[in-house]
N, C-alpha and C positions, 0 to 999 in steps of 0.2 A: 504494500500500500504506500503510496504518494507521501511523502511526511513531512519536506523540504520546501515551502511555497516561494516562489521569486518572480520578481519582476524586473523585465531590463529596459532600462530608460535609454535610447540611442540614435539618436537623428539619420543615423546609415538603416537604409534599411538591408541592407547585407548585414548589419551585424547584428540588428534584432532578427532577421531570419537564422541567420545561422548558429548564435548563440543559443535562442530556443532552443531549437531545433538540437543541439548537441544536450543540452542538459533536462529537457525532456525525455531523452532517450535513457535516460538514467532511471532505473527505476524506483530511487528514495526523490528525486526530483519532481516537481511542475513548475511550468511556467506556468503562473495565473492571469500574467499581461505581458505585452510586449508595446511599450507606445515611443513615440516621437521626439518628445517634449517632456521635461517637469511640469509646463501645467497639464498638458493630456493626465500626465501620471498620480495631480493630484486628485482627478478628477477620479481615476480611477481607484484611488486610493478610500475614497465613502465608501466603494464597494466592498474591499476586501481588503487586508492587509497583509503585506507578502513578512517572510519569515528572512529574505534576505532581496536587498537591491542591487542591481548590476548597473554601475551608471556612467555614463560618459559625463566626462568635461565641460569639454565647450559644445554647445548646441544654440539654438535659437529661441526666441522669447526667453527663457529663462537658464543661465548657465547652469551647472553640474554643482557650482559650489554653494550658490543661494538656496538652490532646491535641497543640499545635505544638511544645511544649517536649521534650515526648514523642520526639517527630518528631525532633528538630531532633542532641537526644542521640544514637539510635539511629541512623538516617541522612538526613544531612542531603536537604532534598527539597526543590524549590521548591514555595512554597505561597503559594496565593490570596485572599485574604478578600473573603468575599462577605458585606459588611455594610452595615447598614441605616444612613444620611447625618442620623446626629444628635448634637447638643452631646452628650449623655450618651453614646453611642455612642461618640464621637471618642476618649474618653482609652484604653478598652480596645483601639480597633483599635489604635492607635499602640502599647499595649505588644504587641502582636504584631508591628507591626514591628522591635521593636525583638527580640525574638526569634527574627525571623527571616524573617518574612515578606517578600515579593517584591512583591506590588503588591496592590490593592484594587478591588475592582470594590462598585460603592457601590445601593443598590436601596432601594426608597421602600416606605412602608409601604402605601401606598395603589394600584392599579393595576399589582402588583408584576408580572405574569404580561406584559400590554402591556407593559410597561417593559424587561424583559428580552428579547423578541422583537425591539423598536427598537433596541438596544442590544448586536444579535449579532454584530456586524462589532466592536465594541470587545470584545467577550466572546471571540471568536474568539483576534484578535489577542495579549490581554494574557494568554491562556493560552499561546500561541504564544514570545511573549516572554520569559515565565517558564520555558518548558523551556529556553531557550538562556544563560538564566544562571549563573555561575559557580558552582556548589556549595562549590566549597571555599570561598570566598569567603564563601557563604551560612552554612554554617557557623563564622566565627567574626562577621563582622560584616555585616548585608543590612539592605533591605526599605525601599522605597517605591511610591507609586502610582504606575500605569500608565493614562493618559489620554491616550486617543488618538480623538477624533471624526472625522469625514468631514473639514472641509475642509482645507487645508494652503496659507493664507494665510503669505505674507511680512511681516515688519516695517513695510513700504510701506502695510501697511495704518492703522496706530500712528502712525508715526514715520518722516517721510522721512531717506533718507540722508543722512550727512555732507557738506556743502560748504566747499570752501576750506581753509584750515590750521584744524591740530586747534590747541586751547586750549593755552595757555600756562603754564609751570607756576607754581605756588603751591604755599604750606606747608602747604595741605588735601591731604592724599591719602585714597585710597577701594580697596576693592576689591570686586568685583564677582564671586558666585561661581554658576554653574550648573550643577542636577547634575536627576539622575531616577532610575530605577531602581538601588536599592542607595543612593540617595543619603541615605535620615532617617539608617541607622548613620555610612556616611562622614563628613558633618555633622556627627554627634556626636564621632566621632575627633579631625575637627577643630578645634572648636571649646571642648572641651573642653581642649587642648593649648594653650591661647593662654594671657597671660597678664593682666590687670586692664588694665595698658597697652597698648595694641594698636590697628591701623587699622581705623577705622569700616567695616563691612562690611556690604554689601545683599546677599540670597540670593533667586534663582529655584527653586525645589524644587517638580515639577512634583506636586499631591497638590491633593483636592478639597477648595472652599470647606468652610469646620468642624471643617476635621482642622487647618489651621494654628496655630490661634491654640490650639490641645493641644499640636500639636507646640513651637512655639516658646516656651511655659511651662514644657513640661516639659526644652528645652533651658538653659532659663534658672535651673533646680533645677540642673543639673549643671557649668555653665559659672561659670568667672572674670567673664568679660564678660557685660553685661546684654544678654539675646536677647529678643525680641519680635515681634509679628507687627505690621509696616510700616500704618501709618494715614498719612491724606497730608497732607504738610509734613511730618512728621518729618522733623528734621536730620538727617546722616549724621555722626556722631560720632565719636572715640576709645572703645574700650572697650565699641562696641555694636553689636550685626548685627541686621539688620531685615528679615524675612522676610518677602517676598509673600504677601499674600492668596489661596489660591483661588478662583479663578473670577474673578481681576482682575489687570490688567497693572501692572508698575511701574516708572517711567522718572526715572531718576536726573538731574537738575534742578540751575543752579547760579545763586544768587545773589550776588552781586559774588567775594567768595572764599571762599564757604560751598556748601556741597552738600545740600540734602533731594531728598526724593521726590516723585512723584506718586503715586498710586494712581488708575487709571481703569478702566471696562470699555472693549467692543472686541471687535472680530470675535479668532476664535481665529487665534492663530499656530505656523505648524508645529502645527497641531492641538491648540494649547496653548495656556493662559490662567491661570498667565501663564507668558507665554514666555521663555526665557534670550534669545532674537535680539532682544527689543525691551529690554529691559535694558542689554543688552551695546552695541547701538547708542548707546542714550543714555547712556550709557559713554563712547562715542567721542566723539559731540557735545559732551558738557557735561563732561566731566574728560581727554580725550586721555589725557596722556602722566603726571598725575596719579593715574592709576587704573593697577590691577592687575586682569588678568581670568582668571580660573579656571574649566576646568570639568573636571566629575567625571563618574562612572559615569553613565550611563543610554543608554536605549534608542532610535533614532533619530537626528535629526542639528539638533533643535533647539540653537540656539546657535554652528552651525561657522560662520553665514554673519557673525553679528557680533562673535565673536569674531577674524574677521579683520579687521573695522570696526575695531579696538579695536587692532589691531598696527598695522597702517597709519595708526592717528592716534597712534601712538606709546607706546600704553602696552605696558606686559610683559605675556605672557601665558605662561598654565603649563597643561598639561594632566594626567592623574591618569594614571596609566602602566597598562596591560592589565592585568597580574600582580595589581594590588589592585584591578580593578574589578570588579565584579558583571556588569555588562555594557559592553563598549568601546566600542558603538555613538555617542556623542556626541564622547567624543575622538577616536577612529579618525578620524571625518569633520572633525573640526577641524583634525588634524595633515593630512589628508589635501586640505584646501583650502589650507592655508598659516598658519592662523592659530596657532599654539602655537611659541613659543619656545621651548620646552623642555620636559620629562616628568619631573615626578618620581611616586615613590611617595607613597601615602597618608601613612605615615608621616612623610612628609617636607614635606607640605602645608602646616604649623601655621610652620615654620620660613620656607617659602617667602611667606606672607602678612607675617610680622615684618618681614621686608626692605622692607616697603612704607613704614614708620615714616618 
């Protein structure tokens, strides 16, 4: 039986046909609308209320981000963005997530219709994922992308595991944070809350090539500490967090008693790129017991396997607790391997990095 209701908002009518169309064919899915416009859709919205929205952008009479706020006011919904993977493009989707948005499903301007057909088993899922997200949650603070391709390579593939005793410590300390789903607001929470002074921080946030270097600019307008999106040798500094690139791994690297980055590409891991498990490994390798590892909301179980690399070579690790996550699938699975020292709230995360100092 149908149990998944959705509606897709999208001025192409190629991609309200074919989107239907692919996730109707699902059988925990319906589509209960497909229209034009935000206002068709709010019209259609007295009728019935879908259980997840698919929404484009930019459209006419009403854009994608007045209608989510809409949305978001009235009652909170998970919602989708289904937008086009460009610089210009990047800054408006981000302010949707910052609105409120749950994840992005990203589509090319050219071979739009093939595109979406190869890409239904992701389209499937990330609608899938977004109804099981925490509304309330959604409604005060949400919204990152959801990437999830076919294969679901290990770290082994990057970065073999740790040998022998972890690193010794030093006056360099780091910490190492991964998150997904719900994770750009978290991130924002947290990072916002820090102060000028503060330990040098690299961040995994799983969202595609284009959106990052928006996203970490526009954390760096709101932030004490300088945010930026991770180029490789970047040092790992006091007072700055270094944001992975989309669609590239980053492996935290140590020079006598200094720590920068890599940035490389690479097969995907846990169906990600870049992945919190190959981060978090090279976490363990190259900072042990120097390092602090954190992970946050998101969907799946990238990061449980290294962030227990990362207790085992000694460093602390923290997990983000149910109650304020968007979705608990990454910590649930970390606490549930062994790797998490302990659980705080969101709230409480900004505090818990300080201690790193």
């Amino acid at each position: 039986m149908k149990s998944i209701k959705v509606m897709v908002v999208d001025d192409s009518a190629v991609v309200r046909q074919v989107v239907a169309g692919l996730l109707d064919a699902s059988p925990d899915i319906e589509v209960i609308a497909a229209v034009a416009d935000p206002l068709l859709a709010i019209e259609r919205l007295k009728l019935q209320w879908p259980d997840v929205i698919v929404l484009d952008v930019e459209m006419p009479r009403m854009d994608g981000l007045t209608f989510l706020r809409k949305i978001m006011q009235e009652r909170p919904t998970p919602v989708v963005i289904c937008s086009t993977l460009t610089e210009k493009g990047a800054k408006t989707t981000l302010e949707a997530l910052a609105a409120g948005a749950v994840a992005i499903i990203t589509k090319p301007k050219l071979g739009l219709k093939q595109f979406l057909h190869d890409s239904s088993n992701d389209l499937v899922s990330t609608v899938r994922g977004a109804a099981r997200a925490n509304v309330r949650r959604l409604a005060l603070r949400t919204g990152v992308p959801l990437v999830a391709p076919p294969p679901k390579n290990t770290a082994d593939v990057i970065l073999m595991a740790q040998s022998g005793k972890a690193m010794t410590q030093t006056t360099e300390r780091l910490v190492a944070i991964g998150t997904s789903t719900g994770g750009t607001q978290a991130l924002e929470e947290v990072l916002t809350a820090l102060p000028r002074v503060s330990p040098g921080i690299v961040i995994v946030q799983h969202m595609p090539e284009k959106f990052t270097a928006a996203f970490a600019a526009r954390l760096n307008s709101l932030c004490e500490i300088t945010v930026k999106e991770a180029e490789n040798n970047d040092r790992i500094v006091p007072g700055q967090a270094l944001i992975a690139p989309g669609g590239r791994h980053l492996l935290i690297k140590r020079s006598g008693a200094q720590y920068f980055v890599e940035v490389l590409d690479g097969p995907l891991v846990n169906r990600h790129r870049p992945s919190v498990d190959v981060m978090f490994r090279s976490a363990a390798k190259s900072a042990g017991s120097n390092a602090l590892g954190v992970i946050m909301t998101g969907m799946g179980d990238d990061g449980a396997a290294g962030l227990l690399e990362m207790r085992t070579a000694g460093a602390r690790t923290v997990a983000q607790d149910e109650a304020s996550c968007v979705v608990f699938g990454m910590p649930k699975e970390a606490i549930k391997r062994g790797g998490v020292e302990r659980t705080v709230a969101l709230s409480a995360m900004a505090q818990e990095i300080l201690k790193q100092q």
